[in-house]
C-alpha positions in Angstrom: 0.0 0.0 0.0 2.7 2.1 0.3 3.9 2.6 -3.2 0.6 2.7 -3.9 -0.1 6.1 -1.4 3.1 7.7 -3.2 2.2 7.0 -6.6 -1.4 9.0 -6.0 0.8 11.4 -4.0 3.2 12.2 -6.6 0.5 12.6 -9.1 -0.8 14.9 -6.7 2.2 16.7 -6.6 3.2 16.8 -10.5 -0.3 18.9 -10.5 -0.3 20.9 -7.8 4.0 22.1 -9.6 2.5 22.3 -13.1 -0.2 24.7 -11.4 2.5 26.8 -10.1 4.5 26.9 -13.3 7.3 24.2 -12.4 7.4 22.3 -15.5 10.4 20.1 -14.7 9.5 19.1 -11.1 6.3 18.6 -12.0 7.2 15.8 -15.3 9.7 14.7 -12.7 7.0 13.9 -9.9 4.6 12.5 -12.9 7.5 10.0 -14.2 7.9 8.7 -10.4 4.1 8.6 -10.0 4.3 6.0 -12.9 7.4 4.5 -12.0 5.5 3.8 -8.4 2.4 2.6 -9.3 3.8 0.0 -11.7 6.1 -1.1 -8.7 2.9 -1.9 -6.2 1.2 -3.7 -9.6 3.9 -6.3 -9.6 3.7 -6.9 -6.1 7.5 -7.9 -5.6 10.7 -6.2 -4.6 13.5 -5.4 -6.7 16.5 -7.0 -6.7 18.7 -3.7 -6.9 19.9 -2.8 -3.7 20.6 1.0 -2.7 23.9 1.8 -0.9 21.8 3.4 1.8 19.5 0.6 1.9 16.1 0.0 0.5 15.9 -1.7 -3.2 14.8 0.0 -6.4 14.0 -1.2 -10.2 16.7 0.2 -12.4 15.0 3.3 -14.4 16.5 2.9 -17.4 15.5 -0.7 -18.2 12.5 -0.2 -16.3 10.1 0.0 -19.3 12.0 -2.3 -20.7 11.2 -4.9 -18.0 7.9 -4.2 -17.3 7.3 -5.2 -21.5 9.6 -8.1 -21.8 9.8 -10.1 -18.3 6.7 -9.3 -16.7 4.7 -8.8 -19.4 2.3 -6.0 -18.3 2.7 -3.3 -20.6 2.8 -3.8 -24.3 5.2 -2.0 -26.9 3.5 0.9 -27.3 3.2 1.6 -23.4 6.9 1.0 -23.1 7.6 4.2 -25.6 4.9 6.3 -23.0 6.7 4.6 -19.8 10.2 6.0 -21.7 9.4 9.3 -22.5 8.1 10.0 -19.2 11.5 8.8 -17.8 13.1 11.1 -20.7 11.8 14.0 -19.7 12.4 13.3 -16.0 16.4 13.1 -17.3 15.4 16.6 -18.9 14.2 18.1 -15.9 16.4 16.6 -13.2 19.9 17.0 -15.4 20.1 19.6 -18.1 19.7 23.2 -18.4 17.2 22.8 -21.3 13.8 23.3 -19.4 10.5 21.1 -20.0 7.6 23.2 -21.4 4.1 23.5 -20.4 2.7 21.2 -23.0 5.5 18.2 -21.8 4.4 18.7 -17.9 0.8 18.4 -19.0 1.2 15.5 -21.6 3.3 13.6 -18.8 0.8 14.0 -15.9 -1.7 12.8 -18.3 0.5 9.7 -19.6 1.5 9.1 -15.7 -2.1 9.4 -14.9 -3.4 6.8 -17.1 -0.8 4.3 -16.0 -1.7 5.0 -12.2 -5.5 4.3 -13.6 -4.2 0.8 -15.2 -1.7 -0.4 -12.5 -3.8 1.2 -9.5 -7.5 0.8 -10.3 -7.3 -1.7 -13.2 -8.9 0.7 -15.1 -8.5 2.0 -19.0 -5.3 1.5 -20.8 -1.9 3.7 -21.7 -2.3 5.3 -25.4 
């Protein structure tokens, strides 16, 4: 339930920035809203181990993982699952800022995946 409560939080979050006019936290928060929410769908932890301890997926294969081994997301959700975890490289590590448009198509793309991972409900397009 946890990841579950920060996925909806972050969501929360990437609306309440883009409201405020900050673009990259916000496609930042809406990637991790995603990246959450299809954590507490497969119901396991991840074998990565942070230095400081927890565990995390790895976010650059993460897409990839989700389509290939676990089979929950289909080609065309991987490319949405990628570009929100491009533009989260955009925000959090170069000086070229995200626009308006990409923090509102990112909360909308994070969105829909909290809808399919969270609620079982509609699909990724």
């Amino acid at each position: 339930k946890v990841m579950e409560n920060k996925a909806r939080d972050n969501i929360s979050a990437a609306q309440l920035l883009t409201t405020n006019h900050l673009y990259d936290s916000s496609a930042s928060r809406a990637y991790y809203a995603a990246y959450l929410a299809a954590w507490h769908n497969l119901g396991i932890q991840p074998q990565h181990k942070a230095k400081k301890g927890g565990s995390y997926w790895p976010h650059d294969s993460f897409p990839e993982i989700l389509c290939d081994k676990y089979k929950i997301i289909g080609p065309i959700q991987m490319e949405k699952f990628e570009l929100l975890y491009s533009r989260r490289i955009k925000a959090d590590y170069y000086a070229e800022k995200v626009e308006k448009e990409e923090a509102d198509d990112s909360i909308r793309i994070a969105s829909s995946f909290v809808s399919l991972f969270l609620d079982k409900k509609g699909d990724v397009e």
